[in-house]
C-alpha positions as a printed NumPy array, in Angstrom:
array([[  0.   ,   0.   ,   0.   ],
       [  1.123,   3.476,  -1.005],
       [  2.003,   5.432,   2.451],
       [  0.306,   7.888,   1.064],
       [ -2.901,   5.766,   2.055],
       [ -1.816,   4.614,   5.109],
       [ -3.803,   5.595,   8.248],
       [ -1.676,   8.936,   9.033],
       [ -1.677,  11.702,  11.698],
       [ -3.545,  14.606,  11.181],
       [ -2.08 ,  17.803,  10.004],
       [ -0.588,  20.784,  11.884],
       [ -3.307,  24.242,  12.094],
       [ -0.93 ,  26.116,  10.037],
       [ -0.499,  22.62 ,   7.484],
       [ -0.842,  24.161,   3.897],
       [ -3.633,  21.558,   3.637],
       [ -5.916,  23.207,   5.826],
       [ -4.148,  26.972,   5.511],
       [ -7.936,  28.126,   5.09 ],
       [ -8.892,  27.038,   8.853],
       [ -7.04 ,  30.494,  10.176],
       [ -9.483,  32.81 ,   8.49 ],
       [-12.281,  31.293,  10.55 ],
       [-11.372,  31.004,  14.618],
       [-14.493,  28.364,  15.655],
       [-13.097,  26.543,  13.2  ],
       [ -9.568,  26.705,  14.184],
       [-10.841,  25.878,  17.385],
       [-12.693,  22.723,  17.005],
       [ -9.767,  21.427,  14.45 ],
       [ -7.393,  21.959,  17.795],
       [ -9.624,  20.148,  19.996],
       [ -9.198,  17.139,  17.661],
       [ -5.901,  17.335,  16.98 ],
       [ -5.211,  17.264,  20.732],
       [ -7.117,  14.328,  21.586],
       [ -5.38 ,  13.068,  18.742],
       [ -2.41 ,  13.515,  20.556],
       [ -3.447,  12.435,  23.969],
       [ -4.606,   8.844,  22.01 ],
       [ -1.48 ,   8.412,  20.346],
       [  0.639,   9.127,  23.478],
       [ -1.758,   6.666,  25.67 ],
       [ -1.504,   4.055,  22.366],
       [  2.28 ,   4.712,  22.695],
       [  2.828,   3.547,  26.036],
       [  0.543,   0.61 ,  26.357],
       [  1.985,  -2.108,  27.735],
       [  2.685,  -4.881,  24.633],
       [  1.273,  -7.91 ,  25.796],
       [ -2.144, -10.343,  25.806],
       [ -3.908,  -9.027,  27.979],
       [ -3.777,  -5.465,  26.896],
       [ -5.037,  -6.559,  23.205],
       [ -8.959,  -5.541,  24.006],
       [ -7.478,  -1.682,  25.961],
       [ -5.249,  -1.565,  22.733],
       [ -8.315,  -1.954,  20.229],
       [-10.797,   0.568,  21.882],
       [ -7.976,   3.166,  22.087],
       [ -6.657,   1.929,  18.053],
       [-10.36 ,   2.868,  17.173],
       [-11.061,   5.611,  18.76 ],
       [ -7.807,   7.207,  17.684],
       [ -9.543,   6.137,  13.961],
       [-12.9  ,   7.81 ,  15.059],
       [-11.181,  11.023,  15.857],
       [ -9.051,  10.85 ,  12.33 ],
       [-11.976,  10.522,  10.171],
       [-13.433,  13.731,  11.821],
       [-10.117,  15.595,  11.341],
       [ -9.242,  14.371,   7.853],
       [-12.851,  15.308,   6.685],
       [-11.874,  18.763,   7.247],
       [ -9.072,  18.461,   4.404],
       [-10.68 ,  16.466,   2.066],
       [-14.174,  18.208,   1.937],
       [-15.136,  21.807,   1.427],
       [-15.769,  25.062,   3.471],
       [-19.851,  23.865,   4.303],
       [-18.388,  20.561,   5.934],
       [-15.735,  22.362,   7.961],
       [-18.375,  24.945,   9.336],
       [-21.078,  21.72 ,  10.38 ],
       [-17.884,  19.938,  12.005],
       [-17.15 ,  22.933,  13.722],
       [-20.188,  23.282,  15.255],
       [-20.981,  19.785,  16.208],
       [-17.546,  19.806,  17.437],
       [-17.85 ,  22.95 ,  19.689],
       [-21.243,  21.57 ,  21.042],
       [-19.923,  18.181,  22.239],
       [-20.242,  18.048,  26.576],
       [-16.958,  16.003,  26.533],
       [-14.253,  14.373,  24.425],
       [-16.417,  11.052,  24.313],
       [-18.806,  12.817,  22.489],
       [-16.151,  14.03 ,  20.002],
       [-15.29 ,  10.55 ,  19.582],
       [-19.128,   9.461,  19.398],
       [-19.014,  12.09 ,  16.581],
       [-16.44 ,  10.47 ,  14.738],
       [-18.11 ,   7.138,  14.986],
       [-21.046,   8.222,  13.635],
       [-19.584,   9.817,  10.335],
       [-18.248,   6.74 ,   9.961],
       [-21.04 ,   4.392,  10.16 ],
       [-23.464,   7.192,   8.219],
       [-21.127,   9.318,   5.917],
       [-17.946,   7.55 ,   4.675],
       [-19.9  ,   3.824,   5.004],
       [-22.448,   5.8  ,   2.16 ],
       [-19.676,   5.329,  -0.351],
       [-18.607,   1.414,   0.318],
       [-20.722,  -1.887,  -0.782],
       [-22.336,  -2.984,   2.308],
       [-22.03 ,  -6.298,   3.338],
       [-24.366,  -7.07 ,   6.187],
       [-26.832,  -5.102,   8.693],
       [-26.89 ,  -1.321,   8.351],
       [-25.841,  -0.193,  11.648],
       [-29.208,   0.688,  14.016],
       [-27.511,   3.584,  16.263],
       [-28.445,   6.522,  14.106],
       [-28.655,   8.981,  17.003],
       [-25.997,  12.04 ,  16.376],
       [-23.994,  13.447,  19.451],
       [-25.28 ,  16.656,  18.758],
       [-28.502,  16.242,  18.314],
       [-29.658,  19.512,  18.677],
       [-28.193,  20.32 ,  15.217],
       [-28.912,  16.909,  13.181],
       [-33.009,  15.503,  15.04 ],
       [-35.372,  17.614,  13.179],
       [-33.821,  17.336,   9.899],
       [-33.048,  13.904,  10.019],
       [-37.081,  12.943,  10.766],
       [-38.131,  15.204,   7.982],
       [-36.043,  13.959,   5.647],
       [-37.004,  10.278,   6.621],
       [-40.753,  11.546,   5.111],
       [-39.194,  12.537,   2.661],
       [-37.255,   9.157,   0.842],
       [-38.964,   7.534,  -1.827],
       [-40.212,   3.66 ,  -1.879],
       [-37.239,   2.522,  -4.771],
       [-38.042,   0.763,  -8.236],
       [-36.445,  -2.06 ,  -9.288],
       [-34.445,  -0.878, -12.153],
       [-30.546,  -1.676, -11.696],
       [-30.929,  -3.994, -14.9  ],
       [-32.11 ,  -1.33 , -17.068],
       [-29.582,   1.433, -15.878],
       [-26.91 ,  -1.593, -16.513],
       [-27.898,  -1.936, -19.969],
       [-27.851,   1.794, -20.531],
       [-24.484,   2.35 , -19.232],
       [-22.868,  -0.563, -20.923],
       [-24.222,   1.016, -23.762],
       [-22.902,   4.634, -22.908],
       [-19.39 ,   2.882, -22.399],
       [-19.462,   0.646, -25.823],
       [-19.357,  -2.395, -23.46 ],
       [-15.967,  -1.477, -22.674],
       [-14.658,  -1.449, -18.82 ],
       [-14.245,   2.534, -18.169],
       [-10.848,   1.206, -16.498],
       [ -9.31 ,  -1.109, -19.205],
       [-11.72 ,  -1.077, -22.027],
       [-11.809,  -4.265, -21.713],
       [-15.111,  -5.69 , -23.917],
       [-17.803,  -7.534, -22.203],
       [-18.374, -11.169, -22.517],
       [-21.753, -10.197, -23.965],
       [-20.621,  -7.587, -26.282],
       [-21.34 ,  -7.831, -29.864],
       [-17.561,  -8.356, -30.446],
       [-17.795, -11.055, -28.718],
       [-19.837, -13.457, -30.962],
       [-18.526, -16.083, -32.671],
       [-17.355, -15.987, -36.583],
       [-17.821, -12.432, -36.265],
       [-17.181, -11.406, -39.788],
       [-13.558,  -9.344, -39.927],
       [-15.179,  -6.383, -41.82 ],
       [-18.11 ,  -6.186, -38.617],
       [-14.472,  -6.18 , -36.094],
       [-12.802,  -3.856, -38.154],
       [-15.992,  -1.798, -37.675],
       [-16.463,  -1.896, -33.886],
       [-12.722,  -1.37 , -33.44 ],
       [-12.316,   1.1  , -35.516],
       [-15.645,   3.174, -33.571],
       [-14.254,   2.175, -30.427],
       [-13.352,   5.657, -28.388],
       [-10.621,   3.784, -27.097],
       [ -8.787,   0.196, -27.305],
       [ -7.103,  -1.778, -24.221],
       [ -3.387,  -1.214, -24.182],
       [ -2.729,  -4.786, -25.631],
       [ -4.777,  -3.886, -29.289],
       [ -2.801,  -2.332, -32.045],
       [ -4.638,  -0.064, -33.405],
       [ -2.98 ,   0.069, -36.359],
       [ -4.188,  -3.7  , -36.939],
       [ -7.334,  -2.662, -37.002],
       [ -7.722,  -1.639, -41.046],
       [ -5.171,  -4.176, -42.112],
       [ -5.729,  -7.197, -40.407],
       [ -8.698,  -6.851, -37.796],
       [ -8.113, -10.585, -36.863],
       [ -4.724,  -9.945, -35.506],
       [ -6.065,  -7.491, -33.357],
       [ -6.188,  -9.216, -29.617],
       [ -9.661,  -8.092, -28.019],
       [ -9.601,  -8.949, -23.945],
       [-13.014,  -9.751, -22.357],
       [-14.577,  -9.622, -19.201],
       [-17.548,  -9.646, -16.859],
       [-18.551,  -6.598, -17.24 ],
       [-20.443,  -4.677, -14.029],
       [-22.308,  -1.571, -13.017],
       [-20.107,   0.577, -10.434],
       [-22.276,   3.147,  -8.265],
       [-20.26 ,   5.961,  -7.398],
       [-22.545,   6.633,  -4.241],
       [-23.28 ,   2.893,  -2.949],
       [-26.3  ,   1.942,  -4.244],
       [-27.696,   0.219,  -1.19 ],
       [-28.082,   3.508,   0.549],
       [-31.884,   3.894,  -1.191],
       [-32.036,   0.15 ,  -1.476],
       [-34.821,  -1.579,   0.071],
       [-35.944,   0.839,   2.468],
       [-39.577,  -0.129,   2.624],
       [-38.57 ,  -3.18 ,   4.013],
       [-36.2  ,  -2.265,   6.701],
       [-37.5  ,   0.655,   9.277],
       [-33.75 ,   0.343,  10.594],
       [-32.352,   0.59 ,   7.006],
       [-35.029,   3.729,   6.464],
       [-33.544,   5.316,   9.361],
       [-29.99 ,   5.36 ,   8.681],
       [-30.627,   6.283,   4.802],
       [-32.017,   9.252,   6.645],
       [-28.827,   9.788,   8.567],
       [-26.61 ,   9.527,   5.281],
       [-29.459,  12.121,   3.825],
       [-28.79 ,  14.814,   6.38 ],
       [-25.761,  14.538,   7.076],
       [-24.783,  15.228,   2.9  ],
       [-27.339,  17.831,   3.036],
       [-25.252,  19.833,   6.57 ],
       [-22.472,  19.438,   4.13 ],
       [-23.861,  21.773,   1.312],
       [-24.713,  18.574,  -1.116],
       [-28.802,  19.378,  -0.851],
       [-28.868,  18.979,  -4.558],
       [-27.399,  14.933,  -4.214],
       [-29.778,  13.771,  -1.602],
       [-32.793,  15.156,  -4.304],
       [-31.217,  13.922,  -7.52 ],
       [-30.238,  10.396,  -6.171],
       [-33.132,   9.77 ,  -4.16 ],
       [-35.326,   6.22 ,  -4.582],
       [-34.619,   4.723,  -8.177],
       [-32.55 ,   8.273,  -9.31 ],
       [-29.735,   6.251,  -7.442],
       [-29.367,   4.062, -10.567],
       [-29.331,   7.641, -12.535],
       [-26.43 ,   7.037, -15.689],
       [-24.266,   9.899, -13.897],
       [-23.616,   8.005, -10.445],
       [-22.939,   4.658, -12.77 ],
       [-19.384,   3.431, -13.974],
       [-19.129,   0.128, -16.616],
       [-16.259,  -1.831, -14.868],
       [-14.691,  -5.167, -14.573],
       [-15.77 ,  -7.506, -11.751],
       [-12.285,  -7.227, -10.54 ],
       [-12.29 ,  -3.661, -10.457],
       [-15.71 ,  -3.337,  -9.598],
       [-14.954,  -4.959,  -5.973],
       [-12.276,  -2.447,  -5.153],
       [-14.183,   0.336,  -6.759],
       [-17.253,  -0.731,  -4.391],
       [-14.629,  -0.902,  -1.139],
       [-13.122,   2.494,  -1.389],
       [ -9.951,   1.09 ,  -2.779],
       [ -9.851,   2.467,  -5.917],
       [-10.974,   6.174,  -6.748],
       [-10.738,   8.775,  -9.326],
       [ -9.595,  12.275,  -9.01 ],
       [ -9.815,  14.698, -12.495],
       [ -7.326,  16.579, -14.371],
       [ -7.677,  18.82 , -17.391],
       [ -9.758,  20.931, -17.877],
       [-12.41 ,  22.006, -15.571],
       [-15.402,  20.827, -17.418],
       [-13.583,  17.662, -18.781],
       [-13.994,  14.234, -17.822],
       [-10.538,  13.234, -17.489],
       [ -9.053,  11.284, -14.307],
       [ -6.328,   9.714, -12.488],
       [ -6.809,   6.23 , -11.066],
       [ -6.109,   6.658,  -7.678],
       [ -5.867,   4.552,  -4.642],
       [ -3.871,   1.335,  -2.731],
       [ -4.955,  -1.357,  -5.249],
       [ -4.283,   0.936,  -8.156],
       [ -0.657,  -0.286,  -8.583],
       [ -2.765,  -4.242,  -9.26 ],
       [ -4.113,  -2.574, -12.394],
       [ -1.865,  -0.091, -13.554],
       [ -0.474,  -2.307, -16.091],
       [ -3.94 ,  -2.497, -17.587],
       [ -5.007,   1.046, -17.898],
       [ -5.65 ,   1.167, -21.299],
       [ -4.   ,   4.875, -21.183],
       [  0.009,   4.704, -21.01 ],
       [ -0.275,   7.917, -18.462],
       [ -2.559,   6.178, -16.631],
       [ -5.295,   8.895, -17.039],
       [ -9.129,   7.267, -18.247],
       [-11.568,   9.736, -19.71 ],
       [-15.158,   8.952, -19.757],
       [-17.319,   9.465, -23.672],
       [-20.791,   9.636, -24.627],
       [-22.376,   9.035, -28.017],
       [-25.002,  11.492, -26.744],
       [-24.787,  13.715, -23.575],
       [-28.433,  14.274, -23.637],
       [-29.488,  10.48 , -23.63 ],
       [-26.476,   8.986, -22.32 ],
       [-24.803,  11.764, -19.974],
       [-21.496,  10.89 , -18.112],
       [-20.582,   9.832, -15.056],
       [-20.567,  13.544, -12.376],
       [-17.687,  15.445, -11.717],
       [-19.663,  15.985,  -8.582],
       [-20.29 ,  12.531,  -7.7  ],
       [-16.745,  11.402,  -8.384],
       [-14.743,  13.758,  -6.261],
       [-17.295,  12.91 ,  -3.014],
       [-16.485,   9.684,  -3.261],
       [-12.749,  10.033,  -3.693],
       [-12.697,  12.363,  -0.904],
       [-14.672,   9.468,   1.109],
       [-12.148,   7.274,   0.119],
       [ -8.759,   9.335,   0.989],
       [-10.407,  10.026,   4.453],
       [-11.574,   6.201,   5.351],
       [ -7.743,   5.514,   4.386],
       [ -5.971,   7.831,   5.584],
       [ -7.892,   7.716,   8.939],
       [ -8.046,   3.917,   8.923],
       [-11.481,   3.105,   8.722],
       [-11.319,   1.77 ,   5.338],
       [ -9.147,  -1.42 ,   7.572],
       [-11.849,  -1.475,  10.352],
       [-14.575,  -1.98 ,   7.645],
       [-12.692,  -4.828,   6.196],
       [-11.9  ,  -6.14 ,   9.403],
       [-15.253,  -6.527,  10.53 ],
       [-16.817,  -8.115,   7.221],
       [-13.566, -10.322,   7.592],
       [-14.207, -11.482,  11.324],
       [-18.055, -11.897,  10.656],
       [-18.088, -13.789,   7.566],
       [-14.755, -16.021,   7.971],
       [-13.759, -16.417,  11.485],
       [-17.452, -16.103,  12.966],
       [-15.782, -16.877,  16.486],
       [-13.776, -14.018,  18.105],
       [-10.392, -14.011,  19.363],
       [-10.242, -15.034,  23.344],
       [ -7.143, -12.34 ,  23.743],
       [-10.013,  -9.553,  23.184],
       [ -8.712,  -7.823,  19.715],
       [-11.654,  -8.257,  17.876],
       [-13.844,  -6.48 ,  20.625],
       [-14.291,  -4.121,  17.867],
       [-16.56 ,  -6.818,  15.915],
       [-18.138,  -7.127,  19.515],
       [-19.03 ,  -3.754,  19.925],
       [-20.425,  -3.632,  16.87 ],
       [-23.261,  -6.187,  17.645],
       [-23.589,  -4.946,  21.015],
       [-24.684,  -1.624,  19.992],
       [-26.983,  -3.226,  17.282],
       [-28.964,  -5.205,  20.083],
       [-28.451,  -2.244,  22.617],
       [-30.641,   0.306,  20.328],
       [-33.168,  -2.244,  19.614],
       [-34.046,  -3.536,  23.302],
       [-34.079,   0.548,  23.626],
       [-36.595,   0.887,  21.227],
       [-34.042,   3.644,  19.281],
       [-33.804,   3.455,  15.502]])
């Protein structure tokens, strides 16, 4: 993994990555109250004693220490609105529990929005400041619309957008037309040659002369939502699953991104601009935040770098040699492009569940519950523990 994206301490005040902070003093002043129980964790973490029976003490102070890092790296990867709601939830908080609660619940309800879930949503969608977050929350939980059943038919629209092709690779799918047998050479030669792009192991300049020479990779070709599309999945079925959608609802909307929570609402989450056409392969990382794009060029291109710890896997198969993927439409009006807007939420999702270390505590957990299914006896899974306990806590409670 690239350091880059390892789980990493957060940045000075005065860090050039957050130079805008000093300009506003509240939030100056809820970034230092982080950055000092940041400090406090690390020291305590530091100074643990190394042995068995510390494993469970080590584990709660490991994720906390991630809880509080995923608060404080929001504030550099997301914009002005974000840093002002942080701020103020921050500045409310009674004690530096809450701060942690805080941290815990973006987790669970903002950065889990962008990752493939795999399991029970969580039940415990009760904010630490809730005098900021109630009211909207229950209004906005009137407001989310029974989804249709349509992922097929926004599959077959984007494969079509993206000539079959993996956005990635360009890689052709299995059921592409290209793909049938005794496919005349002068019916290759013509979906070659109108290909927007070829994958890096096709000559092009095969394609006039001798179209059968030309080697054309396949695979199994898949439909990437950019913001998970489980989050407005199923929600008439699952008051707990209505709930948190909620929570994911309001807490984009205290971040300035009203507009997303109306256009992607119910079925609109299968809308072609939150879809990508990708290979199963890079689908999965794609889906668990390890893989991200962030653009270059011009402002209102649709170029992008392929970002992220499992990037280096398929580097060699970027069909671009500079590693940069741009996204085409036969026609923006019936076939528009994946969003700019879309696209840099959910790589900003994915540099702060890295670089805080959630994206490992995610994994961990879907690791420990669907292979080991028995928890360590030296306590450092408690995490996995915790989890459940909350879950059953919040329902013998009665709380959503």
């Amino acid at each position: 993994m690239d350091i880059r994206w390892r789980p990493t301490e957060l940045p000075a005040v005065d860090s050039p990555e957050i130079a805008e902070l000093i300009f506003e003093p509240n939030w100056t002043s809820a970034y230092r109250k982080v950055i000092a129980l940041e400090d406090q964790y690390s020291k305590d973490l530091a100074n643990m004693l190394q042995d068995q029976h510390t494993n469970k003490d080590r584990t709660i102070l490991e994720a906390h220490l991630m809880y509080l890092r995923v608060v404080g790296w929001l504030y550099v990867f997301e914009g002005g609105t974000c840093r002002l709601q942080l701020s103020q939830w921050i500045l409310s908080c009674e004690d530096d529990e809450t701060i942690i609660d805080l941290g815990r619940f973006l987790c669970e309800h903002y950065i889990r929005a962008f990752r493939k879930s795999k399991g029970r949503m969580p039940f415990d969608s009760s904010d630490p400041s809730r005098n900021y977050f109630d009211c909207q929350r229950e209004n906005l939980d009137q407001r989310l619309v029974t989804p249709l059943d349509d992922h097929a038919t926004a599959q077959s629209k984007a494969h079509a957008r993206d000539n079959h092709q993996c956005a990635f690779i360009k890689w052709f799918s299995f059921s592409a037309p290209i793909s049938q047998r005794d496919l005349p050479s002068s019916t290759k030669r013509a979906i070659l040659r109108s290909a927007p792009a070829l994958p890096n192991i096709s000559r092009r300049e095969d394609v006039q002369d001798n179209p059968d020479a030309v080697r054309v990779p396949f695979c199994a070709l898949r439909c990437a939502h950019i913001l998970s599309e489980p989050t407005n999945q199923d929600i008439h079925r699952s008051p707990d699953k209505r709930v948190w959608a909620a929570s994911v609802s309001s807490i984009f909307e205290r971040f300035g991104h009203v507009d997303i929570c109306d256009e992607l609402k119910g079925p609109l989450v299968h809308r072609l601009e939150n879809i990508i056409s990708v290979s199963h392969d890079i689908h999965d990382d794609f889906d668990n935040l390890n893989i991200w794009l962030e653009h270059v060029g011009e402002p209102d291109g649709h170029r992008y770098r392929v970002c992220g710890p499992n990037a280096i896997f398929f580097a060699a198969t970027i069909y671009s040699d500079d590693g940069i993927i741009e996204f085409t439409t036969p026609d923006d009006n019936t076939y528009p492009l994946p969003s700019r807007k879309y696209i840099k939420l959910h790589a900003a999702a994915c540099n702060v569940a890295h670089m805080s270390g959630a994206a490992d505590h995610f994994d961990n957990i879907d690791r420990v519950l669907e292979e080991d299914r028995v928890l360590a006896e030296d306590g450092h899974q408690v995490f996995v523990l915790e989890h459940r306990l909350q879950q059953a806590m919040n329902t013998a409670c009665g709380r959503p």
